[in-house]
N, C-alpha and C positions, 0 to 999 in steps of 0.2 A: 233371111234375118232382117230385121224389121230396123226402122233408122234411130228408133231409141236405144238400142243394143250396139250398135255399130258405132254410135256415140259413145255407149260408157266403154268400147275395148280401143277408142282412140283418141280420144281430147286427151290433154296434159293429165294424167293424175291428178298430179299436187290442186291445180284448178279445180279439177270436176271433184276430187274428194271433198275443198273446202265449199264447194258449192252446194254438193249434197249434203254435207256435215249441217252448213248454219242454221234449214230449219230444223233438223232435228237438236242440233243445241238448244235452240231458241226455246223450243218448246221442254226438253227437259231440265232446262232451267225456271222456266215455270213451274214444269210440275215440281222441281224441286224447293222451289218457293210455297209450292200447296202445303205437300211434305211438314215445313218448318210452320207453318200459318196452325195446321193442324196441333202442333206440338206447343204454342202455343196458347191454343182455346184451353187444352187439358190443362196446361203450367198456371190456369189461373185456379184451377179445382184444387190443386196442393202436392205436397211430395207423394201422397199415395198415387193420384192418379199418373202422375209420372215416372213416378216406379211400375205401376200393370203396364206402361204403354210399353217402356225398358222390354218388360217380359215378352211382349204380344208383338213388339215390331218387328223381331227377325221371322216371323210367321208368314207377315205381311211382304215384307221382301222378299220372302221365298218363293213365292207364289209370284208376285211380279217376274221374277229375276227366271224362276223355270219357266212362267209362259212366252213370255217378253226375250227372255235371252237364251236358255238352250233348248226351247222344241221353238220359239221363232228364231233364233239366231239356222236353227237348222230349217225352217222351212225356207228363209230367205234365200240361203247357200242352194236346196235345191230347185228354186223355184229360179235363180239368178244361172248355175249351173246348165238347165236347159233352154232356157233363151240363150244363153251364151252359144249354146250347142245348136240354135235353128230349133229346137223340138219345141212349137207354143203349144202343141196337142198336147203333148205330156206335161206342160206348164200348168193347163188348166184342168187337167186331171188331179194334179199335186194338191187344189185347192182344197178339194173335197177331201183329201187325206188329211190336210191340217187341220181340218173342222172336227174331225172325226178324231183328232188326237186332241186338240181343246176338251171335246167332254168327257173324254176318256181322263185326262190329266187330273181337272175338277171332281170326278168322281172319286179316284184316290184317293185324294186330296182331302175330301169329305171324311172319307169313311178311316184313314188312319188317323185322322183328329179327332174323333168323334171315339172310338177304343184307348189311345193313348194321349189326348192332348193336353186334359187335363194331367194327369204324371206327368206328364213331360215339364210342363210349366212350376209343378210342386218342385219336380226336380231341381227345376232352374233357380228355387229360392224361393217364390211366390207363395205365399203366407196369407190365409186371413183373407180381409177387403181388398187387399191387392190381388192376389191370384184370383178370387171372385171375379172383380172384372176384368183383366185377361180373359179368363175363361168366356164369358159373355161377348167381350169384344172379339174374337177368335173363331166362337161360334155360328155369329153372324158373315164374319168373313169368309168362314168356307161354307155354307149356304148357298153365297151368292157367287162361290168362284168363279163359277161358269163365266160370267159378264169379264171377269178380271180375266179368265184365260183367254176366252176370244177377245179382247181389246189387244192385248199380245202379240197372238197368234193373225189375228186380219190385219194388223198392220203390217206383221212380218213380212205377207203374201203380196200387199201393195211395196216394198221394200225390196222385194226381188222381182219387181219389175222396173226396178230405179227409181219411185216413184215417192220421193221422201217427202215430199211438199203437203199431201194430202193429210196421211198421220199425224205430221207436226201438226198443221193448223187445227187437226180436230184435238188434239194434248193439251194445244191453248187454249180450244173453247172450251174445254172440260172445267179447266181452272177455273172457271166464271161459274161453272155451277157448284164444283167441290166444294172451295173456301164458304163462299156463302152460305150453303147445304152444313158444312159441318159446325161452323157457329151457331148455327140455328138449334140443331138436334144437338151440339154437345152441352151449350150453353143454358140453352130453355130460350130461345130468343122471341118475341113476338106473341109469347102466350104458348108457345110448345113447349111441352114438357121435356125437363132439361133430362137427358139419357147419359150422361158424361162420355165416357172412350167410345162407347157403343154406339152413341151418336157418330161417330165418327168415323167405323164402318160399315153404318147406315147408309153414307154420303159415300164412301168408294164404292158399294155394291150399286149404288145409282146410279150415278154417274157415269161405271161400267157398262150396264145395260143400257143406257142412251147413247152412248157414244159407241158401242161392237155394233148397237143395231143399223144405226148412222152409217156405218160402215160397208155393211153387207147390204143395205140397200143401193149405195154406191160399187159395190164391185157387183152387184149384179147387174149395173145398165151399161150399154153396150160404147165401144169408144175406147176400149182400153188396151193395151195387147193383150193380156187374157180377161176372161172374167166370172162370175159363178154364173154356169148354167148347167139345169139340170141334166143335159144330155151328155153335159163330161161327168156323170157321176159312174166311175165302174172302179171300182174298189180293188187293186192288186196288189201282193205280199211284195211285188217289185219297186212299186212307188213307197209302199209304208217303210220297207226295211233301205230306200234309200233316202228319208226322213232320220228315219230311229239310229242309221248308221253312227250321224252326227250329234242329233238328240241325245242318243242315253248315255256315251262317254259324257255330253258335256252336263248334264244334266250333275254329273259329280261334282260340279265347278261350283255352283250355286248351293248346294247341298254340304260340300266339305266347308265353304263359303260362311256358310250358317251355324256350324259347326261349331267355328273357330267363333262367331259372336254368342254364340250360346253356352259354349265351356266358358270364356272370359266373364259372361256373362253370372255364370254360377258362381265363379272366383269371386266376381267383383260384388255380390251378393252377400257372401259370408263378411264381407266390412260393415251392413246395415243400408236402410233404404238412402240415405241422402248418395252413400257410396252407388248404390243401383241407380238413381235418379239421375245423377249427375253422367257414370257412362252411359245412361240413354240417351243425353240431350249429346256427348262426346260421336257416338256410336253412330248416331242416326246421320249426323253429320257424314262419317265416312260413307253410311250406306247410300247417302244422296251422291256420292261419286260416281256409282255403279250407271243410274239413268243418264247423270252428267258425261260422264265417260261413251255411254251406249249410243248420246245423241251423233257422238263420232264414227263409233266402233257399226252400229247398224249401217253406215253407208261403208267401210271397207268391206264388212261382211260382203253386200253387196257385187261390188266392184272386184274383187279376191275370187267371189262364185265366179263372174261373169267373166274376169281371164282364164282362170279355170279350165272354166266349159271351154274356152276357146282355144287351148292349150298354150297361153301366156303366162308362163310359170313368173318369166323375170318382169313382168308387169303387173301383178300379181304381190313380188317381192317388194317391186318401190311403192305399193300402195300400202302395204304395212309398214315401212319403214316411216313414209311422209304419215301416214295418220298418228303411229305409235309418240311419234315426235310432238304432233296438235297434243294428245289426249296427257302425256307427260307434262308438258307446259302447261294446259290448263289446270289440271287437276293439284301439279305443285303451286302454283302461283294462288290455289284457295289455299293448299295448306298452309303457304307461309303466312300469308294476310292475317288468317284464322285463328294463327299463332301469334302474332306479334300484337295483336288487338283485342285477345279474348274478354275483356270487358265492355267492348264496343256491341257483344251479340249476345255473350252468357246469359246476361240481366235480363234479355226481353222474355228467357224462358223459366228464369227462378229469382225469388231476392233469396232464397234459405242458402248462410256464408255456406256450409258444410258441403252440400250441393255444388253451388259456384267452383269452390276449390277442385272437386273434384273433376269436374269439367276442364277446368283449365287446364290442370293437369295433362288429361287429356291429350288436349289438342297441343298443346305446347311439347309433350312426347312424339305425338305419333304424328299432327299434322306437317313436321315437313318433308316425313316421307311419303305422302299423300303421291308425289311425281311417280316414283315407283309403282303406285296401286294403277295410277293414270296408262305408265307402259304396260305395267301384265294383261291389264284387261282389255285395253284396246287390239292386244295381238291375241288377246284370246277369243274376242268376236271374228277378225280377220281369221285366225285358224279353222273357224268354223265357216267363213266362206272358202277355204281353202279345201271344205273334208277331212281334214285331219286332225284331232283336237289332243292327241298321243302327249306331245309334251305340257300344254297347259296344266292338263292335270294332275302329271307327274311333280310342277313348279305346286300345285295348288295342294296337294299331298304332303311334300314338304311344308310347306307354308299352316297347315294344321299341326303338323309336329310341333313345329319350333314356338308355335303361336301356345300351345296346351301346355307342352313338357317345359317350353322355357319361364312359359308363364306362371307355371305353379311353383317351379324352381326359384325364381326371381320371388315371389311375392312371399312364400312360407318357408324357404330353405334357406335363401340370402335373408328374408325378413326384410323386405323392403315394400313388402305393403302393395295395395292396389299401384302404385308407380311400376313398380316389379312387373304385373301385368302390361303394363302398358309399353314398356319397354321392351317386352319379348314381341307383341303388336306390331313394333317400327320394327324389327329386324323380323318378322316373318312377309312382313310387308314388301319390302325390302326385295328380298332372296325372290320372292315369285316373281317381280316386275324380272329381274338380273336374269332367271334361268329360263322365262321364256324369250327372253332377246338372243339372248345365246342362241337356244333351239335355233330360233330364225335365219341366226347366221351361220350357221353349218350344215344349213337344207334341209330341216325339219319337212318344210314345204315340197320338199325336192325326192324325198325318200332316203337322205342321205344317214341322219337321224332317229 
């Protein structure tokens, strides 16, 4: 076992978690700043453009959220798993399977949007010039998915080698080309023809393929504990199905995830577009928690794999407990702020009052349970360096119920309106952080559960 590995099954936790965690915060606090910069170039186009984007973003995050968080949250676990276990031969076998499930994802991907994407989007409300561009900005996205799944997926692979430093700084140099890239093409800036949302993933489809390929030319030079070369390519149903083991339960996480923004989503539709407008600019916010939270949760994954492998179940334990604690702190400490201030950030994305209020609404509802969202999801990246994702989804199954049925109950049966929604929101929010901390303490991780 190599002395990078020997390191992460014996430095303090709590240390080596916060150490591993800072760049990957650092950087998806940038990107999370790309995120919002994006949102808004569109908010100077008007309420339409920011009702398509409403439609189009939970699309975008899916796509991040399965490549990025459950086929790489699982390529991590198993790539972290056998270095933990001594195996760097099968480490670097593993490579080539996550490559191999990147384009396989992207293809999917493609082709269920391209049959159903547009219905889906009519579904969701999308009318007219609004769903038009959805539909366009959407079509471009899965085009280019590929670039989005391997930025995902290769960093996942440097991530189960402990190796969070590299990813982060290539996130933050992305933001240097993103922001700029999407003012340009959303705008019309410098004499280009202004493209509005499309423009926009124009600039993630770019940005993606400079930054995977950056990547892979880095893991194939040599200096690393594993790396891509072609002589570990041999393709086995043993490596795939101990990828997909973790992959496709968690793959429900991001999926029922989306769900839940997508039925609210239709809810919050039938009030008119300022009502849509305003939960995209609310919405998008909570979705920025997801990378925010993941800059954490990718290094437990990690570290959870690699006691794992090693069979340190109770070291293992206190690394979700000390992360789940980081990722609840930060993520409530935006919500409050977010809440107590919502005129300090609303304004930069709308002056239309209608819009505003509803935003506020919003965040003032559901951001100070934002802490909640910070513990479920931190222990549901950790679950998956653990191999077991049994109870997350079981938290994340509930948390669709309560989020759909209460919210339609609350908004058209009590008659309380888009608040109604937002309110079933906080308490399904809520219930998932509560029942996978539970899981955790009665040895989910343990088989006891």
């Amino acid at each position: 076992m190599e002395d990078r590995t020997q390191q992460l099954l014996r430095s303090p936790p709590g240390l080596l978690l916060l150490k591993m965690a800072t760049p990957n915060a650092v950087a998806f606090v940038v990107q999370s700043a790309v995120s919002m910069a994006e949102v808004w170039f569109i908010g100077l186009l008007g309420t339409k453009a920011l009702a398509s984007i409403a439609l189009a973003f939970p699309l975008l995050m899916l796509i991040q959220t399965m490549s990025g968080g459950a086929a790489g949250g699982a390529v991590t676990s198993s790539i972290a798993r056998s270095l933990g276990a001594g195996d760097r031969a099968r480490a670097a076998q593993l490579i080539w399977h996550a490559l191999a499930i990147a384009v396989l994802g992207a293809a999917a991907f493609l082709l269920v949007f391209v049959f159903f994407g547009q219905d889906l989007l009519a579904f969701l409300g999308g009318r007219g010039d609004v769903l038009e561009q959805a539909v366009s900005y959407c079509m471009v996205l899965f085009v280019g998915g590929l670039f989005i799944w391997l930025m995902g997926v290769v960093s996942a692979i440097f991530r189960g080698m402990g190796d969070m430093k590299l990813p982060a700084m290539l996130m933050i140099a992305s933001a240097f080309i993103q922001v700029p890239l999407s003012g340009v093409l959303v705008l019309g800036l410098f004499g280009v023809p202004a493209m509005g949302i499309v423009g926009a993933a124009i600039s993630a489809v770019v940005t993606g393929l400079l930054i995977s390929t950056l990547m892979l030319i880095v893991l194939a030079r040599p200096g690393r504990v594993i790396q891509l070369n072609v002589h570990a390519i041999r393709f086995s149903r043993a490596l795939f199905r101990d990828i997909l083991k973790v992959a496709l339960p968690a793959s429900l996480s991001p999926l029922l995830t989306i769900t839940i923004i997508l039925s609210l989503t239709a809810m919050v539709a039938t009030f008119g577009e300022a009502a849509l407008a305003g939960y995209g600019i609310g919405s998008r916010i909570e979705f920025l928690l997801i990378p925010l939270v993941f800059g954490i949760g990718a290094a437990m994954t990690s570290l959870v794999g690699v006691s794992i492998g090693a069979g340190d179940i109770a070291r293992a334990e206190r690394v979700g407990w000390i992360g789940s604690a980081f990722a609840a702190g930060l993520a409530g400490t935006v919500g409050v702020v977010l809440a107590l201030f919502p005129e300090a950030w609303i304004y930069a994305f709308t002056t239309d009052k209608a819009t505003f209020e509803v935003a506020r609404d919003y965040i003032r509802i559901v951001g100070p349970f934002f802490g909640f969202q910070g513990l479920g999801l931190s222990l549901y990246f950790a679950s998956q360096g653990a191999g077991t994702v049994t109870w997350p989804i079981i938290a994340t199954i509930v948390r669709v119920i309560i989020a759909v049925a209460g919210g339609w109950a609350l908004a058209f049966w009590f008659d309380l309106g888009v608040q109604g929604v937002f309110m079933a929101a906080a308490a399904a929010m809520t219930t998932f952080g509560v029942m996978i901390a539970i899981s955790l303490k009665l040895g989910a991780w343990r088989g006891r559960v």
